[in-house]
Z-matrix of the N, CA and C atoms (Angstrom, degrees):
N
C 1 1.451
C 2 1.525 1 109.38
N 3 1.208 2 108.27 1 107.86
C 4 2.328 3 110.06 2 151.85
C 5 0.935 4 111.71 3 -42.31
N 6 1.529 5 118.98 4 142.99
C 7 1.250 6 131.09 5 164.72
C 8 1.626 7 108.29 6 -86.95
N 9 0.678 8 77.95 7 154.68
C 10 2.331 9 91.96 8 -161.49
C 11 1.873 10 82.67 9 -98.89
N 12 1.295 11 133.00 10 98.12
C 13 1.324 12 138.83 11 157.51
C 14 1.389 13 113.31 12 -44.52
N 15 1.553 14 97.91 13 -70.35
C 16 1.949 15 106.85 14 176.77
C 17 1.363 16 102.68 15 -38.93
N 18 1.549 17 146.95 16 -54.24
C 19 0.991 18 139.71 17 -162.90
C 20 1.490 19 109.48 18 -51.77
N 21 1.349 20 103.86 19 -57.49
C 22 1.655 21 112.15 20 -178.97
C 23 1.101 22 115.82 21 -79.39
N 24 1.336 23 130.97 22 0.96
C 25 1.446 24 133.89 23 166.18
C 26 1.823 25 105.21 24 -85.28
N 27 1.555 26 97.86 25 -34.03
C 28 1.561 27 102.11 26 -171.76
C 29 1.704 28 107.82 27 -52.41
N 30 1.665 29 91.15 28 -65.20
C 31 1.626 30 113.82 29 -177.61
C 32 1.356 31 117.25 30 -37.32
N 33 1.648 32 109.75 31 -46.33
C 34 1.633 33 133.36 32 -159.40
C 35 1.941 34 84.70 33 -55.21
N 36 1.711 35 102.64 34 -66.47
C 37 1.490 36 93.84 35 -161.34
C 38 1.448 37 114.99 36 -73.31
N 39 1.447 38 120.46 37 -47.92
C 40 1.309 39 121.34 38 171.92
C 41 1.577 40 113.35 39 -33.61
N 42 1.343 41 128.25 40 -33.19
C 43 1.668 42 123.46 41 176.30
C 44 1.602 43 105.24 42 -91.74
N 45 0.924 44 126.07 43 -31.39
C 46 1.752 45 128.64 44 167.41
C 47 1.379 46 100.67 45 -59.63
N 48 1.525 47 121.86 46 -49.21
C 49 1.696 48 115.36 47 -155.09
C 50 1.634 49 96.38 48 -75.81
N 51 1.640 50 117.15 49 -32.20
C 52 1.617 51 118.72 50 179.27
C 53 1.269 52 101.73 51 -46.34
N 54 1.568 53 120.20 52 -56.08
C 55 1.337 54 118.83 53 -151.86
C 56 1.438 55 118.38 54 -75.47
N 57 1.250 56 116.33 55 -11.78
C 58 1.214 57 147.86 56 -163.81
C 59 1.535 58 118.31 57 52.58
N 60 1.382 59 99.95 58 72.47
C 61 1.569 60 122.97 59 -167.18
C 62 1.718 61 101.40 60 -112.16
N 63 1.408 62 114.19 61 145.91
C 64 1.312 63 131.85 62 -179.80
C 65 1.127 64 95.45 63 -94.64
N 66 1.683 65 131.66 64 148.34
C 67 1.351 66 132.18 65 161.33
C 68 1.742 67 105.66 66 -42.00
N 69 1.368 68 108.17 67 -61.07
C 70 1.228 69 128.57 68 -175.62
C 71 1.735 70 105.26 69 -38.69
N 72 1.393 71 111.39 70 -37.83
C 73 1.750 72 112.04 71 179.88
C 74 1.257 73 92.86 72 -83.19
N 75 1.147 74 150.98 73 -50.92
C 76 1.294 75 148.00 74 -176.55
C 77 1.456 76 111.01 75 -69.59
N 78 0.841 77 137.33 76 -42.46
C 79 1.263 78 114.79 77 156.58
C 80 1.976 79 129.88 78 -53.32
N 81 1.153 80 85.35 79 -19.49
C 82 1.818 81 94.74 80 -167.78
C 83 1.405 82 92.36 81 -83.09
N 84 1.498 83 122.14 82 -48.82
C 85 1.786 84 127.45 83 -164.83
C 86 1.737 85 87.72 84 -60.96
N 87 1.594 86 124.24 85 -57.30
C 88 1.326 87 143.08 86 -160.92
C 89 1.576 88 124.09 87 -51.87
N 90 1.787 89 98.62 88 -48.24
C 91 1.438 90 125.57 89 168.66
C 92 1.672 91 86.22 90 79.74
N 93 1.056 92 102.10 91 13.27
C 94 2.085 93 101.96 92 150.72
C 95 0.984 94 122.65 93 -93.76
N 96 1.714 95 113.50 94 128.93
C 97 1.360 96 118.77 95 -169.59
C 98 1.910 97 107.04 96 -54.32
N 99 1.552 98 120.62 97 143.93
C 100 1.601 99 127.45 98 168.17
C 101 0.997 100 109.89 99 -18.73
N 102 2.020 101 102.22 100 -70.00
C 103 1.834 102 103.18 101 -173.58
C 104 1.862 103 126.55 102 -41.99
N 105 1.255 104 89.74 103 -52.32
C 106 1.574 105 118.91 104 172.42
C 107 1.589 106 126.78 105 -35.31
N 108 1.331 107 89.07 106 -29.13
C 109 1.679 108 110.28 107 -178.44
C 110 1.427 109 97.09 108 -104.47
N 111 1.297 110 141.98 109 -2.84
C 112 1.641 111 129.67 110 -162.83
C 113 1.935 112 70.22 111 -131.55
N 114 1.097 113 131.12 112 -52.50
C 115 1.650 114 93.45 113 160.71
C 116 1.371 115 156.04 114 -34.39
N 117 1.517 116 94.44 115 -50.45
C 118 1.318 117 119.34 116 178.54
C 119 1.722 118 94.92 117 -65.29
N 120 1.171 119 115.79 118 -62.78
C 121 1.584 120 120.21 119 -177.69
C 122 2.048 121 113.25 120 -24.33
N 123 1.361 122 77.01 121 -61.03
C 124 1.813 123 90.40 122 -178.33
C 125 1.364 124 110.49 123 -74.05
N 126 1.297 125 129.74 124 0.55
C 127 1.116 126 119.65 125 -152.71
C 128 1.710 127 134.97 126 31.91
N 129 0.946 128 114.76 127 34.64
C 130 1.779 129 131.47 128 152.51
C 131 1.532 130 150.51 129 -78.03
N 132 1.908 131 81.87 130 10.82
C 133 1.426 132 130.93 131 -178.45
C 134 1.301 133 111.97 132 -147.75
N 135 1.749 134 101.63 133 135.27
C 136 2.031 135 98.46 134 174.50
C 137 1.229 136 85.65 135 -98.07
N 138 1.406 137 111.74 136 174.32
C 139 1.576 138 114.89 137 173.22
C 140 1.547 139 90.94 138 -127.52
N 141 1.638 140 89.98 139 161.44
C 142 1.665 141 100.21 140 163.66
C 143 1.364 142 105.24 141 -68.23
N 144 1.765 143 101.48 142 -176.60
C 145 1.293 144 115.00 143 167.91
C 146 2.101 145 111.24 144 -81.50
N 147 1.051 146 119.34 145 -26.97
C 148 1.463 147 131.55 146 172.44
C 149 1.762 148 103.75 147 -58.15
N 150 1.198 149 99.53 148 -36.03
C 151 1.600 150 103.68 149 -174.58
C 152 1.476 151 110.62 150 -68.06
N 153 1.522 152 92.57 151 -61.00
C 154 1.499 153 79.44 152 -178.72
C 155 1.557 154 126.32 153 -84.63
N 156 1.169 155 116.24 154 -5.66
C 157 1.600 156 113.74 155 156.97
C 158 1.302 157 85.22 156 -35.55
N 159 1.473 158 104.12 157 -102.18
C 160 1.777 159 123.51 158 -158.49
C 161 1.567 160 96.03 159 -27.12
N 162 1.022 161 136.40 160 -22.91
C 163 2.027 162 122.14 161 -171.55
C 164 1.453 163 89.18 162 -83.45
N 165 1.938 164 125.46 163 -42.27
C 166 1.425 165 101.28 164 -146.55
C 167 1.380 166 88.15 165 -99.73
N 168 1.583 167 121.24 166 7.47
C 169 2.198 168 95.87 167 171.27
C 170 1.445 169 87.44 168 -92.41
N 171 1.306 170 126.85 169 -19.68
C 172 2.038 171 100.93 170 -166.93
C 173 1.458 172 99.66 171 -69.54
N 174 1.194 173 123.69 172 -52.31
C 175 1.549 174 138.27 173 153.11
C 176 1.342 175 118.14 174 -14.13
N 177 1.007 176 118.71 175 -57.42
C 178 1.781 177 136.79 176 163.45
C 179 1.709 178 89.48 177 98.71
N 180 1.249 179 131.24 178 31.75
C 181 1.539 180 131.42 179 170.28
C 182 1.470 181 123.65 180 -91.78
N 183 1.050 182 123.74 181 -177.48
C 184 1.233 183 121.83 182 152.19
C 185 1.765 184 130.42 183 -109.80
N 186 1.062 185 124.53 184 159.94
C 187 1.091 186 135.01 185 -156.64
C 188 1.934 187 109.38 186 -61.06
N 189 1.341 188 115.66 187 -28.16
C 190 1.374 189 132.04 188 176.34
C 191 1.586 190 107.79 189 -76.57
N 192 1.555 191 108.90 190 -39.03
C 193 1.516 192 103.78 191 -179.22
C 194 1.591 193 114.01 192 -57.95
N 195 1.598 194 113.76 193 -46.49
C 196 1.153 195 129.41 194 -166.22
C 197 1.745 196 110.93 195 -72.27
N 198 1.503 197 114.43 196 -28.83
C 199 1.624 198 136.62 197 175.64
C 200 1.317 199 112.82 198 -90.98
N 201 1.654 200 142.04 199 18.78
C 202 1.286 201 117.29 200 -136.59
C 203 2.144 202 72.24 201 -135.27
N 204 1.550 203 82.99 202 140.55
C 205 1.711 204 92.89 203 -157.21
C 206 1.704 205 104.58 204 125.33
N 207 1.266 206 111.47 205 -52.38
C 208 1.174 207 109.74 206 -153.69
C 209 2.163 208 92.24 207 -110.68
N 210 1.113 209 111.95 208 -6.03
C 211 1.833 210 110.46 209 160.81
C 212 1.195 211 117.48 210 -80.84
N 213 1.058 212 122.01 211 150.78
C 214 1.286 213 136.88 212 152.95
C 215 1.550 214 107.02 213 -53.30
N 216 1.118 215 125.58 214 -74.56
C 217 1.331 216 128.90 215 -145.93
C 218 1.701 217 92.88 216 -114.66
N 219 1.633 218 108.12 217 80.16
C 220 1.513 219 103.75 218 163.74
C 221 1.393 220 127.72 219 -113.86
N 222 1.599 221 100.94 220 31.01
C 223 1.767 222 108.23 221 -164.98
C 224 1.801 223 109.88 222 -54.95
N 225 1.523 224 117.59 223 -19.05
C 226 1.684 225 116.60 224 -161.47
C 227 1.856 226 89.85 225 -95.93
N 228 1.316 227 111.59 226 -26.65
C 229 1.590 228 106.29 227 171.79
C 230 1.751 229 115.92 228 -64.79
N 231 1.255 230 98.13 229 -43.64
C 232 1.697 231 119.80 230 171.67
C 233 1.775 232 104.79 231 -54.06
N 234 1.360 233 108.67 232 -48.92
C 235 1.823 234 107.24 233 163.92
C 236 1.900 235 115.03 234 -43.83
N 237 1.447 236 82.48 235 -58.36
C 238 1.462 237 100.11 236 -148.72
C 239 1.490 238 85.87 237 -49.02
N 240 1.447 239 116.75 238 -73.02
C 241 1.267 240 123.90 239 -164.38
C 242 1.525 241 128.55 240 -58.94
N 243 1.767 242 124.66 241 -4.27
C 244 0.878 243 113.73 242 139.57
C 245 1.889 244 125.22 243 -90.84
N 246 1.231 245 114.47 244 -10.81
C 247 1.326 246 109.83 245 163.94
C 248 1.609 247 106.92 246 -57.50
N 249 1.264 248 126.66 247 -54.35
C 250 0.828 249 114.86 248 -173.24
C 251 1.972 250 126.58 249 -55.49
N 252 1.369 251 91.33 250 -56.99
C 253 1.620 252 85.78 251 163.35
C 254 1.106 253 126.59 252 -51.33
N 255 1.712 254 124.57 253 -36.95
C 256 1.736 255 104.41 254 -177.24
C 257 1.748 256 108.73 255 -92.82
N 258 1.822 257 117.72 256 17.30
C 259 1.331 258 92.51 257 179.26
C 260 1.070 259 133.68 258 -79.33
N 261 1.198 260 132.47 259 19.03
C 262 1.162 261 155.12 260 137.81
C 263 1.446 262 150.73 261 -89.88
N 264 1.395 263 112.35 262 7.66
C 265 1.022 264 132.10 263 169.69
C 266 1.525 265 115.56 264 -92.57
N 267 1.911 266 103.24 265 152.70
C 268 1.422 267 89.63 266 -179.88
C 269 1.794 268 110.88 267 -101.66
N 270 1.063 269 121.21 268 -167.84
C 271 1.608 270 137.61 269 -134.70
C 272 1.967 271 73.85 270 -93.68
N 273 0.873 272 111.45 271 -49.91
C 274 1.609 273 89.32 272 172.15
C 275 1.447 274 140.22 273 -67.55
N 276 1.530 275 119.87 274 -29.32
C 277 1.474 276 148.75 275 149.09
C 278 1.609 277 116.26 276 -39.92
N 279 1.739 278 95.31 277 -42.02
C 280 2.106 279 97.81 278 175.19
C 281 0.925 280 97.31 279 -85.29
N 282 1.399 281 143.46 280 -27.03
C 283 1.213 282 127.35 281 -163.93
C 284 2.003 283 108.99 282 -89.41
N 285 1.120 284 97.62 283 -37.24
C 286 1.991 285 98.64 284 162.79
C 287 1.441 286 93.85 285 -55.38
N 288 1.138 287 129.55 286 -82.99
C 289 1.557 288 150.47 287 -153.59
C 290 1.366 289 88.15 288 -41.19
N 291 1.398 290 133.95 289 -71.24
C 292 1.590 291 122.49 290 -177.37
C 293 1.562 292 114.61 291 -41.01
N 294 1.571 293 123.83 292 -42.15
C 295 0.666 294 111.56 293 -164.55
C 296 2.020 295 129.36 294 -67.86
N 297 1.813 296 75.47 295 -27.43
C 298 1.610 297 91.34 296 -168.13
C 299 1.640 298 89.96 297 -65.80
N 300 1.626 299 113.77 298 -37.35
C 301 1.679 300 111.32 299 -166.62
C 302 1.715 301 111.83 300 -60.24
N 303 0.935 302 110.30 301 -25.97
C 304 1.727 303 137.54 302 162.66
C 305 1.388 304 92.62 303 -30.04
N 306 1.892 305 88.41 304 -92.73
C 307 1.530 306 91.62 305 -149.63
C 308 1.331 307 102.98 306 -83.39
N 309 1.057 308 133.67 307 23.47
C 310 1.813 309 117.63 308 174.90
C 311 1.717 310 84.76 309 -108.80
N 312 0.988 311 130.83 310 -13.21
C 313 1.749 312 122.88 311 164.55
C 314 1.792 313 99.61 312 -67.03
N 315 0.979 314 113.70 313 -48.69
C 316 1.087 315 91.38 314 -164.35
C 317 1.431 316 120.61 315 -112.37
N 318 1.577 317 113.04 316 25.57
C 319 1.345 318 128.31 317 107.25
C 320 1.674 319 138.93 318 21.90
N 321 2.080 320 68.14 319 -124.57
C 322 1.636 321 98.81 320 141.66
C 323 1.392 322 138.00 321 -24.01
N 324 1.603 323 106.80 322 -65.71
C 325 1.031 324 98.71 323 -178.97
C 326 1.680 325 134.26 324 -84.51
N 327 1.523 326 108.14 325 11.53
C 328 1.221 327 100.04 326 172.55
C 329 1.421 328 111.53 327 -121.28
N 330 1.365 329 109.85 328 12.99
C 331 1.262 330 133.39 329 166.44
C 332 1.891 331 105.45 330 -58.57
N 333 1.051 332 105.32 331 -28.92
C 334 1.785 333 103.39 332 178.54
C 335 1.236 334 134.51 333 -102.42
């Protein structure tokens, strides 16, 4: 299996841009050079595995959040990341939100 770069370039900024982090701060927390981080972003750079440690503790993530696309087995990232979106929602909001997750599953799935 390839590793899907764009994927981890996607994740890298989409969790920096949440936090409201500058490449430039992420590189400084990271001790990766600026450029290095606007590589990684575009994916026009692979990184080591040392690299992205250092991206996913400045990040404060874990190593699956930042890889997840490119595992086999990322069903507890698939948790995480909708826990995360509905933790803030109220008990009426999950309950629409399930619903739409419903029917756009099954969608999909008869889409094939």
């Amino acid at each position: 299996m390839d590793i899907d770069y764009i994927i981890i370039g996607n994740r890298i900024k989409e969790i920096r841009t949440a936090k409201k982090l500058t490449q430039a701060t992420l590189a400084e927390l990271s001790g990766v050079e600026p450029s290095n981080i606007s590589h990684i972003e575009r994916a026009a750079t692979k990184l080591s595995l040392p690299t992205i440690i250092r991206i996913a503790n400045a990040l404060g993530v874990t190593l699956d959040e930042l890889v997840y696309g490119n595992l086999v087995k990322n069903a507890h990232v698939s948790v995480k990341l909708i826990d995360d979106l509905l933790s803030d929602c109220s008990a009426e909001e999950i309950k629409a939100l399930a619903e739409v997750i419903k029917t756009t599953k099954n969608v999909l799935r008869n889409k094939r």
